[in-house]
N, C-alpha and C positions, 0 to 999 in steps of 0.2 A: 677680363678683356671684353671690350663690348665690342659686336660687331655689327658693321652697317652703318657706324656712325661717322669713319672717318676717310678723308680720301687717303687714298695714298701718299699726293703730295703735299706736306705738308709747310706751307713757310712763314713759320715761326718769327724769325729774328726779321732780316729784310731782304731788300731786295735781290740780293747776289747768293743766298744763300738757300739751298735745296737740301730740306728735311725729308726724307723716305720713312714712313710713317712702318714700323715692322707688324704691324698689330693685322695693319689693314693686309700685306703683304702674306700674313699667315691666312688668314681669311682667305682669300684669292688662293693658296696652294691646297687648305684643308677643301676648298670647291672643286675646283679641278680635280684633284684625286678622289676624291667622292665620287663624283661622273665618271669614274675610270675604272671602282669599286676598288680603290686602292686608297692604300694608308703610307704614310712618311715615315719609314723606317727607323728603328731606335738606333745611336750610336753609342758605343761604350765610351766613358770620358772615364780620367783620371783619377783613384781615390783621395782621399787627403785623410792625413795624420790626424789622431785621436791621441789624446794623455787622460787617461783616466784616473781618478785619485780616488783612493779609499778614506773614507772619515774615519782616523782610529785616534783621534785627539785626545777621545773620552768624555765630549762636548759637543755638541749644536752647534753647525758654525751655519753662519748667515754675513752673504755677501754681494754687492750689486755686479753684475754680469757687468765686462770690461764692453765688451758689445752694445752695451746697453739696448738689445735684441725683448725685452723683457718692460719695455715702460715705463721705467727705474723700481718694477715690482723686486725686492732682496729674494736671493736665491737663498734657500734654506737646505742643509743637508743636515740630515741626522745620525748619531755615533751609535744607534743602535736598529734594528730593524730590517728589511729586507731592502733599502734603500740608503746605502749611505756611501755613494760615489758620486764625485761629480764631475765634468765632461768636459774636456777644454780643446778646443779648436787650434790648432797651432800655424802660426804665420810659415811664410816661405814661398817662393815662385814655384819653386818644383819639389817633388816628392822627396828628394834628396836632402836637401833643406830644410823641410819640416819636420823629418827624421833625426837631422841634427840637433835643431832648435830643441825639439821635444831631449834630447839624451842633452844637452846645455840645461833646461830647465831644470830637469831631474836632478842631475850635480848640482847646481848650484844652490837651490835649495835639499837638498837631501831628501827628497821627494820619494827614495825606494824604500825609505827607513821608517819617513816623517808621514808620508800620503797626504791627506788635506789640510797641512797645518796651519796654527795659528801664522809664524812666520810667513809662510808663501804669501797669503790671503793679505796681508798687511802690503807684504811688497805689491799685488795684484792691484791693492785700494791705492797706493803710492803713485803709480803709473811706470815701475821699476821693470814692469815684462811688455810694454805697450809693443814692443819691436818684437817680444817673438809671440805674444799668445794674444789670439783673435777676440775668441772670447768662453766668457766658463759658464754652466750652467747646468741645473743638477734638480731633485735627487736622481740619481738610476741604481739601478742593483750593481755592483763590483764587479761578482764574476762572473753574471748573463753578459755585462757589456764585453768584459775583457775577452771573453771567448769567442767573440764574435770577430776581433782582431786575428788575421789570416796570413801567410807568406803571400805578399803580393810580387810577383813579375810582372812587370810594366814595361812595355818597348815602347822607347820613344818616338816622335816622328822621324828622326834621322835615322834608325834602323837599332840604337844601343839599345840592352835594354838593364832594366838593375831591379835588384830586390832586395824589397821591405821584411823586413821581419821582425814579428813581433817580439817584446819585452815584458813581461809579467815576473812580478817578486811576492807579490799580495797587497803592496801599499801603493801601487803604483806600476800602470801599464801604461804601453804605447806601442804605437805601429799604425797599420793601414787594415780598414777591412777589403770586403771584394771589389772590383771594380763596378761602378754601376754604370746606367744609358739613360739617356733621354732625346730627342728629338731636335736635331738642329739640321739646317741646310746654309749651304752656301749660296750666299746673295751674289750675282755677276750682273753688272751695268755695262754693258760696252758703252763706250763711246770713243769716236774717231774725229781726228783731225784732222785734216784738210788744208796742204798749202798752197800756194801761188802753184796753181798750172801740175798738182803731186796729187800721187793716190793717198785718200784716203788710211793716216795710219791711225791702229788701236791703242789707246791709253793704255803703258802698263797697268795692272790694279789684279790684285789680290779678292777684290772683291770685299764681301763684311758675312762672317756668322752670324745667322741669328737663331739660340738657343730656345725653346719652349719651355717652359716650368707648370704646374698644376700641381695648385695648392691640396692640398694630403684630405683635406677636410671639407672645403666647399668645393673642391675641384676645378676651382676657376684657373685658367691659365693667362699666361703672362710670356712676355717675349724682352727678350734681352741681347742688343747687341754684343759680340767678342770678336776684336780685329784676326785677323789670320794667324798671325806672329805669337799672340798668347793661344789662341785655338788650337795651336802646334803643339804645342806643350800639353794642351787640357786633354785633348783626344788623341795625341801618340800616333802613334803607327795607325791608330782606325779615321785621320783625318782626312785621308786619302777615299774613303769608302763613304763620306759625308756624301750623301744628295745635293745636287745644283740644281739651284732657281735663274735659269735667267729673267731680268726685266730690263723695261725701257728706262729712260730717264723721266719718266710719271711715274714710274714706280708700278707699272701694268707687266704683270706675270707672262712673259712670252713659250716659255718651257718649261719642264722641268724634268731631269736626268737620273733617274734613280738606277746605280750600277753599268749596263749594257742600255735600258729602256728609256725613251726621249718620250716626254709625253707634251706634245702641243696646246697651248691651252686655245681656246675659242676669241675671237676674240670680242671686245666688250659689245651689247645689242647695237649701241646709238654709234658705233663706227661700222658696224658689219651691216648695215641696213639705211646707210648714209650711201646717196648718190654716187655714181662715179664721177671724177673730178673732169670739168670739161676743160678740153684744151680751148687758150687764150688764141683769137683773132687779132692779129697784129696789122693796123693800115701800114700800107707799104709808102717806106719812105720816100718823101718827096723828091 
């Protein structure tokens, strides 16, 4: 993410439409909190579902990741060695779902018996699992990874909560590991309307998440909108403890809210250091 390069408002497409640039907006909050010697708190978000599959074919299997995450480079796992598992990402909205999907794919292919078979990997090249598996991609060690699958309790945002729990047989796991965090705030734009001779009302709005990522390796980050509605569901019960951004409609950082603590941001040099506006002399009507 480059910064200093973009404004905030961004318009793109045309005239009637207002892009809010999240890039420029993290910038604006990582400054503010800086000045404050404060950091944007990490939130715990939702794990997701892992199927692990052990190579015991008695072969080499080599296969293009469903994802195609990999630059259509073949995924190679091997049937012997410290590495002959490979990793598949399982579809689904919620945790629940993917726990299923993952005990659907098992059965159907025989997956606890079979582990990485030639069968699955055909149906995989076919587009026969496109609905429940994300994507597959491998080699990793079997039972470093599988051990790392944990009983997950997850409370959702509506206060339920359910759990995960793992399945290992040897050819074949699944489950959820721990929950992890990363850094998101919630975007708040007021805007009000105004009718004939009426105060002033506030537009319902939800507002917009925007997630932070940083890549594992060059550490550059990256920013990703998530509407409220799916946010609910990603960060559960901890959605509620997100950090608020408010801004204007330029997309200028007015606040930000972390738990109890309001912190005002400054505001930009060339409007704090702009004249006071003079009042207009009216001739009086004739």
């Amino acid at each position: 993410m480059t910064s200093g390069t973009k404004t905030p408002f961004q318009n793109d497409k045309n005239w009637n439409e207002k892009i809010i640039d999240a890039d420029s907006v993290w910038t604006q909050v990582q400054d503010i909190l800086k000045a404050e010697g404060k950091e944007l708190p990490e939130t715990f978000h939702r794990p997701d579902v892992r199927l692990i599959l052990n190579n015991i074919s008695g072969h080499t299997q080599t296969f293009n990741n469903p994802g195609d995450h990999s630059a259509d480079k073949k995924e190679t796992v091997e049937a012997t060695g410290d590495k002959t598992a490979a990793m598949a990402m399982i579809k689904g909205d919620t945790l629940e779902r993917q726990q299923r999907n993952a005990a659907e794919l098992t059965q159907r292919y025989n997956l606890h018996e079979k582990g990485l078979s030639d069968e699955f990997l055909r149906a995989v090249e076919a587009g026969e699992c496109d609905d429940l598996v994300d994507e597959i991609y491998g080699p990793a060690p079997f039972d470093g990874q599988a051990e790392r699958l944990t009983d997950v309790k997850w409370k959702k945002h509506e206060g339920l909560s359910i759990l995960i729990e793992p399945i290992n047989n040897g050819a074949a796991a699944f489950g959820a590991r721990e929950a992890d965090h990363e850094k998101v705030f919630l975007a708040h734009f007021p805007i009000y309307v105004k009718g004939t001779g009426t105060v002033p009302e506030l537009v319902e709005s939800s507002g917009m998440c925007i997630a932070i990522s940083e890549d594992w390796k060059t550490k550059e980050q990256s920013t990703r909108p998530i509407v409220p509605s799916v946010a609910q569901d990603f960060y559960g019960a901890h959605y509620d403890n997100i950090p608020v951004v408010t801004l204007n409609t330029d997309g200028q950082v007015q606040n930000i809210r972390i738990g109890n603590d309001i912190i005002t941001a400054e505001p930009p040099e060339h409007i704090a250091n702009a004249p006071a506006p003079q009042a207009q002399q009216h001739a009086p009507n004739p």
